[in-house]
FITORVEX-871437 format. One record per residue (C-alpha): residue number from 1; chain; x, y, z. Coordinates in nm, 4 decimals, always signed. Example, Ala and Ser with C-alpha at 12.3 -4.5 7.8 and 13.67 -1.06 7.14 Angstrom:
<atom 1,A,<+1.2300,-0.4500,+0.7800>> <atom 2,A,<+1.3670,-0.1060,+0.7140>> 
***
This chain:
<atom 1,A,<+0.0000,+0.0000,+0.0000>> <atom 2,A,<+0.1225,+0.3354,-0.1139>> <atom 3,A,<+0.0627,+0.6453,+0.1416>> <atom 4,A,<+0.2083,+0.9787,+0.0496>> <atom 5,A,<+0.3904,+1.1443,+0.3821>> <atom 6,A,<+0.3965,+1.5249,+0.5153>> <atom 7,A,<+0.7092,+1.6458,+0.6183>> <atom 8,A,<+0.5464,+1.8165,+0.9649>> <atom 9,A,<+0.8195,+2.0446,+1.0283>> <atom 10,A,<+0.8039,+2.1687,+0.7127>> <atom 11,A,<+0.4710,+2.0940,+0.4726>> <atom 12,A,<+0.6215,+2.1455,+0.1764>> <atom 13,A,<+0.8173,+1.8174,+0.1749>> <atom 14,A,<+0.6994,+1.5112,+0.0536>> <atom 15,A,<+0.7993,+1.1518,+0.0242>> <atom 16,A,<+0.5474,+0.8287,-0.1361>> <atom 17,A,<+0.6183,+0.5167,+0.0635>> <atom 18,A,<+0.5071,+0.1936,+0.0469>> <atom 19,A,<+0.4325,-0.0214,+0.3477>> <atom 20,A,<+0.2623,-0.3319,+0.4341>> <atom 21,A,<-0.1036,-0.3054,+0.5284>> <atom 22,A,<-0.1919,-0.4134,+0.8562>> <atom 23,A,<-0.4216,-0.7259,+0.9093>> <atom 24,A,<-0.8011,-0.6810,+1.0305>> <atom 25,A,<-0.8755,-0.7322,+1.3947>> <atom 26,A,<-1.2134,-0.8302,+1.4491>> <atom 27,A,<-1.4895,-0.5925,+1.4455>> <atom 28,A,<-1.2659,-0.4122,+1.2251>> <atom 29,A,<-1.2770,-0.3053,+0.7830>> <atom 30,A,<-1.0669,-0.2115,+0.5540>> <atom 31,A,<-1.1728,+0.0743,+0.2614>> <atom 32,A,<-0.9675,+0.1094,-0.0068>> <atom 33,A,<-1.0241,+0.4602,-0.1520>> <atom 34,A,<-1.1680,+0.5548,-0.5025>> <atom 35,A,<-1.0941,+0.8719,-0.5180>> <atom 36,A,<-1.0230,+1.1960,-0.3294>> <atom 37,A,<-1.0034,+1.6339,-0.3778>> <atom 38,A,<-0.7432,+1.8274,-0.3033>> <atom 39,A,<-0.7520,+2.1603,-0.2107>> <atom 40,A,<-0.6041,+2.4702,-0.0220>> <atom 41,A,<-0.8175,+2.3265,+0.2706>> <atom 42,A,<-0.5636,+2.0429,+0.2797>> <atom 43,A,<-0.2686,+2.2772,+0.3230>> <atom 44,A,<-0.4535,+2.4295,+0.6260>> <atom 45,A,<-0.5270,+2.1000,+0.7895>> <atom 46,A,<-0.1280,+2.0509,+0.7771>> <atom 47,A,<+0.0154,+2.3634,+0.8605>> <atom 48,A,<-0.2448,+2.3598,+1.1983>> <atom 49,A,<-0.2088,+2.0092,+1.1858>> <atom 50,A,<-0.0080,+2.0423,+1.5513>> <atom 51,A,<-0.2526,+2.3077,+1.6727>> <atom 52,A,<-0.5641,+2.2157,+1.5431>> <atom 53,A,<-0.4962,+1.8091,+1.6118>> <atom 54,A,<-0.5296,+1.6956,+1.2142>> <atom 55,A,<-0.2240,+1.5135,+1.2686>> <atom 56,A,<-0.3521,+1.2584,+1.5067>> <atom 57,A,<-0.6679,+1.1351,+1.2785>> <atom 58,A,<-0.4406,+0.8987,+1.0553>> <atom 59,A,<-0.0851,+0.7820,+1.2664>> <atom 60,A,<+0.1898,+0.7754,+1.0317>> <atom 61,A,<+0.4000,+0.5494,+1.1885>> <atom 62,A,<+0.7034,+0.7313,+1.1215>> <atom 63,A,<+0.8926,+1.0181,+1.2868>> <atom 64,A,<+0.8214,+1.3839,+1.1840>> <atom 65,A,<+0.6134,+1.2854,+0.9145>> <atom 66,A,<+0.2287,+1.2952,+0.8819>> <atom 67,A,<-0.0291,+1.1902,+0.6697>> <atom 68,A,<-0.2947,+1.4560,+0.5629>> <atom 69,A,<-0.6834,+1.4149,+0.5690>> <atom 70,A,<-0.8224,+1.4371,+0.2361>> <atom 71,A,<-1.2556,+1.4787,+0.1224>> <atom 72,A,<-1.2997,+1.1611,-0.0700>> <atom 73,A,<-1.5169,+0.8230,-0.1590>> <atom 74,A,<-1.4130,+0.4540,-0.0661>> <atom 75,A,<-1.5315,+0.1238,-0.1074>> <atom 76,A,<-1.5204,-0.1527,+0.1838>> <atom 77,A,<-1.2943,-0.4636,+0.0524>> <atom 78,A,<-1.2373,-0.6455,+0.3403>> <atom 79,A,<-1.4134,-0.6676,+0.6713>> <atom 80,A,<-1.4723,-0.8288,+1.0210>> <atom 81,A,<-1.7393,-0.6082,+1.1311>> <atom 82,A,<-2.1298,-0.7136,+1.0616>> <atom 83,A,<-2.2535,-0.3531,+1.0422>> <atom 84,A,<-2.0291,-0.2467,+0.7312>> <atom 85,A,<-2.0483,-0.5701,+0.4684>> <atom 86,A,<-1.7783,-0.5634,+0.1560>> <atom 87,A,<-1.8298,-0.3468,-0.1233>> <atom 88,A,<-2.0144,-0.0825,+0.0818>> <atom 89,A,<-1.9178,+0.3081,-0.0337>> <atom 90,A,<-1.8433,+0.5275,+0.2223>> <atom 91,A,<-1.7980,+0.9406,+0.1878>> <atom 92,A,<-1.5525,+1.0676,+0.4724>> <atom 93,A,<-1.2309,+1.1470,+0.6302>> <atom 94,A,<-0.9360,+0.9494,+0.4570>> <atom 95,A,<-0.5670,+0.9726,+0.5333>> <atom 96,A,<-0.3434,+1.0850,+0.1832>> <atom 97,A,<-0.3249,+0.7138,+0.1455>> <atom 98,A,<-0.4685,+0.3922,-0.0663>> <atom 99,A,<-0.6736,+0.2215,+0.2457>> <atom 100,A,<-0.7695,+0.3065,+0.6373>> <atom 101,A,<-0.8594,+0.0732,+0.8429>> <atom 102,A,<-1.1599,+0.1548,+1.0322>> <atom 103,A,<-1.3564,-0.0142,+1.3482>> <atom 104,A,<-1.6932,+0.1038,+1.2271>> <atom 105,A,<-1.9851,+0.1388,+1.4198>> <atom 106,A,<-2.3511,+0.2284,+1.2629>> <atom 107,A,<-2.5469,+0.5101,+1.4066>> <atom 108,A,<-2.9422,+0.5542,+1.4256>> <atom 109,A,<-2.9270,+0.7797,+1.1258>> <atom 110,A,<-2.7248,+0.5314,+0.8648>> <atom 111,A,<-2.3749,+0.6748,+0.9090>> <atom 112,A,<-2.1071,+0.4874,+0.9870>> <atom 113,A,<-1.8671,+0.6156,+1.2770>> <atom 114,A,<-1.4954,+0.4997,+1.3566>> <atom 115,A,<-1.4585,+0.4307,+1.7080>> <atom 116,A,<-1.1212,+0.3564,+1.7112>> <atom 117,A,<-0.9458,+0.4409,+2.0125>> <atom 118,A,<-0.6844,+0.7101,+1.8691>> <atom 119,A,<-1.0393,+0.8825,+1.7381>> <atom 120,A,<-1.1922,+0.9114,+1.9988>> <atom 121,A,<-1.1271,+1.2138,+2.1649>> <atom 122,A,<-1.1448,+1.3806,+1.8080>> <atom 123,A,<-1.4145,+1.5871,+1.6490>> <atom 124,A,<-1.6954,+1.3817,+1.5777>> <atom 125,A,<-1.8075,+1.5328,+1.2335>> <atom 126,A,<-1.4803,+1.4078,+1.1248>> <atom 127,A,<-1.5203,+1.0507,+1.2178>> <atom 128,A,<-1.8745,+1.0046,+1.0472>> <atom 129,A,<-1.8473,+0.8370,+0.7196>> <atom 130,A,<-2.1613,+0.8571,+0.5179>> <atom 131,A,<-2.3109,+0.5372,+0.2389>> <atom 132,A,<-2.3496,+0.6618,-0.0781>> <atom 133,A,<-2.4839,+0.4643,-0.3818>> <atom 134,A,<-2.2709,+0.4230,-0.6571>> <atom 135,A,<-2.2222,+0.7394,-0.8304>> <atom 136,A,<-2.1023,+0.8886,-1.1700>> <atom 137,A,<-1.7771,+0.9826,-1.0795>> <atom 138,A,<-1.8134,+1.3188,-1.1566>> <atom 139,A,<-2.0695,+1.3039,-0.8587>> <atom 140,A,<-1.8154,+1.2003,-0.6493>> <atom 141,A,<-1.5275,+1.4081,-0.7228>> <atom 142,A,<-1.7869,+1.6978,-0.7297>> <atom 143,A,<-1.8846,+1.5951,-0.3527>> <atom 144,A,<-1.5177,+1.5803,-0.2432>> <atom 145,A,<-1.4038,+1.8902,-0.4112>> <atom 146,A,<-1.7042,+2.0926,-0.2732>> <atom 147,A,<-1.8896,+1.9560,+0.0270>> <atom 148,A,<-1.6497,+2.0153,+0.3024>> <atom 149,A,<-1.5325,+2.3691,+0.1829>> <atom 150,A,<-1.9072,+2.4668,+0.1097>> <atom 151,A,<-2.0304,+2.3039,+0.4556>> <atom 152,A,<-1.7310,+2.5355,+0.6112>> <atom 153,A,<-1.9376,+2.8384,+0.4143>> <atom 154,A,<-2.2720,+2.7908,+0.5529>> <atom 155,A,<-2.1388,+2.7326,+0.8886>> <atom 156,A,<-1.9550,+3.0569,+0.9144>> <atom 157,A,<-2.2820,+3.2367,+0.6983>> <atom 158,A,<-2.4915,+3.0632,+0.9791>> <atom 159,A,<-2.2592,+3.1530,+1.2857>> <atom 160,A,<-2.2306,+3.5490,+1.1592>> <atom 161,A,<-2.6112,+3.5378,+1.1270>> <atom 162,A,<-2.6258,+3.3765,+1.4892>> <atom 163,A,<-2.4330,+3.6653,+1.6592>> <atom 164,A,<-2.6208,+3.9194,+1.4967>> <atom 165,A,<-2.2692,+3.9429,+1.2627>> <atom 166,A,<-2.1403,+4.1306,+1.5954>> <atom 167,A,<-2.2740,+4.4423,+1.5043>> <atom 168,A,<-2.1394,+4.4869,+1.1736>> <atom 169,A,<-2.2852,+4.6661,+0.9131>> <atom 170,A,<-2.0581,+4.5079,+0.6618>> <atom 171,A,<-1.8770,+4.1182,+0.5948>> <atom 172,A,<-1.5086,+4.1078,+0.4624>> <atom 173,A,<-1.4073,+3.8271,+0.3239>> <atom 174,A,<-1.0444,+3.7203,+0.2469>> <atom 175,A,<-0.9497,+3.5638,-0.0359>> <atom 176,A,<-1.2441,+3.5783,-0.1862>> <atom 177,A,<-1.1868,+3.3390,-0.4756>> <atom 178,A,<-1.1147,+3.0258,-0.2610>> <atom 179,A,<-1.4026,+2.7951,-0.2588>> <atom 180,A,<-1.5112,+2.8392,+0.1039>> <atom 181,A,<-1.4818,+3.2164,+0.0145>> <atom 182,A,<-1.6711,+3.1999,-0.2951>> <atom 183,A,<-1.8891,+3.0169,-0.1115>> <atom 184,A,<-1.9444,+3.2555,+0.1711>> <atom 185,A,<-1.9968,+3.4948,-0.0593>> <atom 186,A,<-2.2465,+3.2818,-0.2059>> <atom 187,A,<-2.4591,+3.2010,+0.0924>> <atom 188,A,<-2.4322,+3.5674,+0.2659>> <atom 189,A,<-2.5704,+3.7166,-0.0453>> <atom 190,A,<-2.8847,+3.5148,-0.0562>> <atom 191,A,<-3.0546,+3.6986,+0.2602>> <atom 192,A,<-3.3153,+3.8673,+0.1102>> <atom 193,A,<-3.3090,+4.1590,+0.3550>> <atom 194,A,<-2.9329,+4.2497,+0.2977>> <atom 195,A,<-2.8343,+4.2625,+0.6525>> <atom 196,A,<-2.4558,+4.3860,+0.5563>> <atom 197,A,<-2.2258,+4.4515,+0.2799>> <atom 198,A,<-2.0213,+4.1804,+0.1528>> <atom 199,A,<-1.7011,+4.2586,+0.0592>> <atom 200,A,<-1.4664,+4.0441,-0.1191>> <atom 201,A,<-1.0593,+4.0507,-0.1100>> <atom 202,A,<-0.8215,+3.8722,-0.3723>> <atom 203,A,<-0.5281,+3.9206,-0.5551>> <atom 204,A,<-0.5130,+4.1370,-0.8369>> <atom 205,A,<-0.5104,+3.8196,-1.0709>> <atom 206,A,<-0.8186,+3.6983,-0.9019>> <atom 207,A,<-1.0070,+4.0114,-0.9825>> <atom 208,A,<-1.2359,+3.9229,-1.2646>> <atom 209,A,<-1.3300,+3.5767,-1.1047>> <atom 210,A,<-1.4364,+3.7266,-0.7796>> <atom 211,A,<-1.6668,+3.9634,-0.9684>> <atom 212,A,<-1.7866,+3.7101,-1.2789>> <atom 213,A,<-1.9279,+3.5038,-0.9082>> <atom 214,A,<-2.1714,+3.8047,-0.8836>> <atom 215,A,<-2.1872,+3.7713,-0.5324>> <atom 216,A,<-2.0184,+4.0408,-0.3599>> <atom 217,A,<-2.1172,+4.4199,-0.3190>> <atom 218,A,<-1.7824,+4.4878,-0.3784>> <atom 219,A,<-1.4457,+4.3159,-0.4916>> <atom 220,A,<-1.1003,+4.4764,-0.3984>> <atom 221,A,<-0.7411,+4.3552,-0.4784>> <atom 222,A,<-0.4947,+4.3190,-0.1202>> <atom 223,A,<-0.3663,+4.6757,-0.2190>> <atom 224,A,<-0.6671,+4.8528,-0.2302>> <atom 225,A,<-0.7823,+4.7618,+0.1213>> <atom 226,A,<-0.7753,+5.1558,+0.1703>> <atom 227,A,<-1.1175,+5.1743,+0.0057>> <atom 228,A,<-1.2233,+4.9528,+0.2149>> <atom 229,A,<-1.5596,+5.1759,+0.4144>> <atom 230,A,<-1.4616,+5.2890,+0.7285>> <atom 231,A,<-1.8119,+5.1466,+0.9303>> <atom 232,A,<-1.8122,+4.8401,+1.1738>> <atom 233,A,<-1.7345,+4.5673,+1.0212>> <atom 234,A,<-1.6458,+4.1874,+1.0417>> <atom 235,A,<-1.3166,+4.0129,+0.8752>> <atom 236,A,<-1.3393,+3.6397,+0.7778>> <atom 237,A,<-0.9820,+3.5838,+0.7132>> <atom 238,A,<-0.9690,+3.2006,+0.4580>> <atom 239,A,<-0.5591,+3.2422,+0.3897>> <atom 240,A,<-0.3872,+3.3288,+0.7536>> <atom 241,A,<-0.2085,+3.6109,+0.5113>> <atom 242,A,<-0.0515,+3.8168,+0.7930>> <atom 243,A,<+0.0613,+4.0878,+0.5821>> <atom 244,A,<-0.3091,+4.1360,+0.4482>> <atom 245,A,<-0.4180,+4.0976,+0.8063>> <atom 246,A,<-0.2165,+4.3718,+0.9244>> <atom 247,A,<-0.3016,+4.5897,+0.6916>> <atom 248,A,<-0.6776,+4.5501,+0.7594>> <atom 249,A,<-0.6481,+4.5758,+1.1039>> <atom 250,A,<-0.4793,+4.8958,+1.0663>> <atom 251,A,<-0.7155,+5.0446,+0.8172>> <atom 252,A,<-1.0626,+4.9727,+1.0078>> <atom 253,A,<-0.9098,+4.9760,+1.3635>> <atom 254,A,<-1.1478,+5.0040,+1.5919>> <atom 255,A,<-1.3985,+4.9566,+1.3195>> <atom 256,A,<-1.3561,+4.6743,+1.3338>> <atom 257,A,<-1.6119,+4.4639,+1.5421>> <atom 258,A,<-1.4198,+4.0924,+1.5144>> <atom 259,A,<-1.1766,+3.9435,+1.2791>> <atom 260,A,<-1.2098,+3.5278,+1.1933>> <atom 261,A,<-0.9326,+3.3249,+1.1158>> <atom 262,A,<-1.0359,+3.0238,+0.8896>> <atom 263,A,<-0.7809,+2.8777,+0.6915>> <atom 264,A,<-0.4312,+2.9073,+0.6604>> <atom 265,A,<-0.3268,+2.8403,+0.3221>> <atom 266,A,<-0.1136,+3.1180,+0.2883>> <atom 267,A,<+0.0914,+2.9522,+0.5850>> <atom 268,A,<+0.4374,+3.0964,+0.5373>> <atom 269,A,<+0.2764,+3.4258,+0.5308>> <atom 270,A,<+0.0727,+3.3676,+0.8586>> <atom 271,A,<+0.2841,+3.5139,+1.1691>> <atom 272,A,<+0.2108,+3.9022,+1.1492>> <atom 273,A,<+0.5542,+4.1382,+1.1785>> <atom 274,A,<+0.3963,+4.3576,+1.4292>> <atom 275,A,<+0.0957,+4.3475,+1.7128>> <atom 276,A,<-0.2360,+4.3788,+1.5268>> <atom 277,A,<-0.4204,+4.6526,+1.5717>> <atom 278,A,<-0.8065,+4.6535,+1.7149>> <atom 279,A,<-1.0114,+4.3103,+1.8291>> <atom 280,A,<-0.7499,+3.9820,+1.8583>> <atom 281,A,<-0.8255,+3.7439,+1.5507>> <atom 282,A,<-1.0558,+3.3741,+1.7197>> <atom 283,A,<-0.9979,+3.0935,+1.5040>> <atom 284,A,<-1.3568,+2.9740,+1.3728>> <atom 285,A,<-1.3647,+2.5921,+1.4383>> <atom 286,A,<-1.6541,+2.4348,+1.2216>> <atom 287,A,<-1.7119,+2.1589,+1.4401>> <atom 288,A,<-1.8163,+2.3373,+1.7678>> <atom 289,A,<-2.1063,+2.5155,+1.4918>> <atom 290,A,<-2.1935,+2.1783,+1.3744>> <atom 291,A,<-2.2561,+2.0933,+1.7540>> <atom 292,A,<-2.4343,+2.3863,+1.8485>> <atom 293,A,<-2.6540,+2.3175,+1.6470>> <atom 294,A,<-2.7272,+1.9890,+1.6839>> <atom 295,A,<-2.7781,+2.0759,+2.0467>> <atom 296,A,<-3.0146,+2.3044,+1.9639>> <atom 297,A,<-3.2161,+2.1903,+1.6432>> <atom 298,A,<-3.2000,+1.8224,+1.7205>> <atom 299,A,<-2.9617,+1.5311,+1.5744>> <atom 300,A,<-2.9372,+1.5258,+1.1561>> <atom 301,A,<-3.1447,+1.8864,+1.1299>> <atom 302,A,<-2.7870,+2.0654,+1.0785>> <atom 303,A,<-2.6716,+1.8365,+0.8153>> <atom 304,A,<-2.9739,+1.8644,+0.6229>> <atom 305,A,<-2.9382,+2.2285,+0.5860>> <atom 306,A,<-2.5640,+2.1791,+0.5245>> <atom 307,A,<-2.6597,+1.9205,+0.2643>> <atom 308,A,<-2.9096,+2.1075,+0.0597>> <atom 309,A,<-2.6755,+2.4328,+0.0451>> <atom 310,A,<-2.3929,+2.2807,-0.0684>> <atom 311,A,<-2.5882,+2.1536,-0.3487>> <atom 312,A,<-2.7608,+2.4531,-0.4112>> <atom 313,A,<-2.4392,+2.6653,-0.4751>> <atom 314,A,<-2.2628,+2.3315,-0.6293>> <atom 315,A,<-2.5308,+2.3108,-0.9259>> <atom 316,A,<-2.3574,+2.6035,-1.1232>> <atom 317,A,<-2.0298,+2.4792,-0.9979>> <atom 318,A,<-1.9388,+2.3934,-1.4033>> <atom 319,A,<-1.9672,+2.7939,-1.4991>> <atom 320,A,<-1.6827,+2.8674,-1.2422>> <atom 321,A,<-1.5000,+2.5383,-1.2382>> <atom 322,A,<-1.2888,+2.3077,-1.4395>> <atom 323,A,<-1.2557,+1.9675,-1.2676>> <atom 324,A,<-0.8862,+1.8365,-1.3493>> <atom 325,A,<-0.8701,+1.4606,-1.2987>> <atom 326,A,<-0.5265,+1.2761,-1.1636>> <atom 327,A,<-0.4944,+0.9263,-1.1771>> <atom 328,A,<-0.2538,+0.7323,-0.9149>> <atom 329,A,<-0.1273,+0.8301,-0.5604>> <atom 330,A,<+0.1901,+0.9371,-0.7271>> <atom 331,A,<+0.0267,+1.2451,-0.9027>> <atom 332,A,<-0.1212,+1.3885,-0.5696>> <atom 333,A,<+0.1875,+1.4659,-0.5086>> <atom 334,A,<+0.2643,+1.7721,-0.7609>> <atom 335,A,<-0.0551,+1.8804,-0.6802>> <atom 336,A,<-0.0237,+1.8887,-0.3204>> <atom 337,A,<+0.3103,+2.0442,-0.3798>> <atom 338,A,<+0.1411,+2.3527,-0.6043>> <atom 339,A,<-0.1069,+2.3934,-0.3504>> <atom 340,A,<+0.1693,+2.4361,-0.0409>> <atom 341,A,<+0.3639,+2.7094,-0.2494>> <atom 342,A,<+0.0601,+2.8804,-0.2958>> <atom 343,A,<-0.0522,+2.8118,-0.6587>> <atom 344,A,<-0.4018,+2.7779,-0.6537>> <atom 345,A,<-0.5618,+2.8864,-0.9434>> <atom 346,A,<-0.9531,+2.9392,-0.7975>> <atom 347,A,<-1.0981,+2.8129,-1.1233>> <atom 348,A,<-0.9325,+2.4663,-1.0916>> <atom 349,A,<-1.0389,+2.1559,-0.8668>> <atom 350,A,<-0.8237,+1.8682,-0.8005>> <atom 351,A,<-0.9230,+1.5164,-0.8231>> <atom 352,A,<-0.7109,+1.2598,-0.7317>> <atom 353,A,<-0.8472,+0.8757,-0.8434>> <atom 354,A,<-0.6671,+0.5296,-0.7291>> <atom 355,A,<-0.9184,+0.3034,-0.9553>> 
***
């Protein structure tokens, strides 16, 4: 079995390495992955991989190197376990690998959960694994690629809406032409009674996309965050840019009601070179959402929504999105590589398929 390793001490690195795949306890199965997206979200997952706890989904079993969570489908080829038979398809969580091991528990609802140990303690939305019928794969690589960046976009839409968007009369949202971005964007626009301004930040190359999306009030370049109004506002920050995080937090000051840190794909840019001005950025964490509402709406309400959202904003996903397709473990790799330096061109998704 081939798994593809993160250098975690510096996420650029790579290395492909073969090792033996370990034999099934019982209770346990073994899923042998179809295919998988990659995206800047995958870059964020390792450079917070320490901080955040990504690391510890999918133990590498060697020193200083990781394995990073991918979005994708797999199929069940072996198993021990009574409530997940062979040849089952299951939408989750995978290590940057060709199979995971799983002890697999069904819940009430039809999902399948991993209760192995190591997972335990982990964020449950991440250890749910979800049938699915077998697909076109353009379904599936359209699921990976957009679901969990998408279900990221509602939840922050939803949480801003929740806190009465903390008093700000308009949104901010940085780099604007990433999915979840695009996708905020997206889902902020759709309130009927206009609540706040959406504003959307990219680079100067990004431009044109941002605005072709038709979903902000406005679209500025990183340089032009001087024209940014000066009225309360909120920053939803999806690249950990520090530079471009200074500079708004000097511009709006105390304008500035609360500042969101999402992603991190812009990770060697992410330590700022001086105190930030105004409100101290939070790091939004999707899960605790996810659970707060659940608490509050009742089990499988939340995921609904999520669901039909993402597929709401994912049915025009073909006028602002060329699928590429990459076949073999071995050509993650250059992509994964392209997305760590920064090279994400927002018109692209990646699709990575081992059958």
């Amino acid at each position: 079995m081939q798994q593809l390793l993160i250098d975690q001490n510096a996420i650029t690195r790579t290395r492909l390495e073969n090792v033996t795949p370990p034999a099934l306890a019982e209770g346990q199965s073994r899923l042998r992955l179809q295919s998988f997206a990659l995206t800047a979200n995958n870059v964020t997952y390792a450079a917070s991989g320490f901080a955040i706890g990504y690391w510890q989904f999918f133990p590498s079993g060697t020193e200083g190197h990781g394995l990073v969570p991918v979005w994708g489908t797999a199929e069940v080829v072996e198993s021990h376990c009574s409530d997940l038979p062979v040849g089952k398809r299951l939408y989750g969580f995978y290590p940057l690998a060709e199979e995971l091991v799983i002890t697999p528990r069904q819940t009430s609802g039809g999902a399948i959960v991993d209760t192995a140990d190591h997972r335990a303690q982990l964020p449950a939305v991440y250890n749910r694994y979800m049938p699915v019928r077998e697909n076109t794969p353009g379904e599936d690589h359209l699921r990976a690629l957009l679901q969990p960046l998408l279900a990221t976009s509602w939840l922050l839409a939803d949480w801003l809406r929740d806190n009465g968007f903390f008093g700000a009369k308009q949104v901010i949202v940085g780099s604007a032409s990433s999915k979840t971005g695009l996708g905020l964007c997206k889902y902020l626009s759709e309130d009927q009674d206009h609540p706040v301004q959406i504003v959307g930040l990219t680079s100067a190359g990004n431009l044109d996309f941002v605005k072709g999306l038709n979903a902000c009030d406005q679209v500025l370049s990183y340089d032009q965050i001087d024209d940014i109004a000066k009225v309360p506002s909120v920053y939803v920050d999806m690249s950990g840019n520090g530079e471009v995080k200074l500079a708004l937090h000097a511009a709006l000051a105390d304008h500035l009601k609360h500042s969101a840190a999402v992603g991190i794909s812009h990770w060697d840019k992410f330590a700022p070179k001086q105190d930030l001005p105004g409100v101290k950025p939070q790091f939004f964490f999707a899960p605790a959402q996810i659970a707060k509402r659940r608490k509050e709406w009742g089990p499988g309400v939340v995921e609904r929504e999520i669901t039909t959202a993402w597929q709401r904003i994912a049915a025009d996903a073909a006028d602002w999105m060329d699928v590429t397709v990459h076949k073999g473990l071995p050509a993650a790799e250059p992509v994964y590589a392209a997305l760590a330096a920064g090279r994400a061109d927002p018109a692209q998704g990646h699709v990575v398929t081992l059958t």
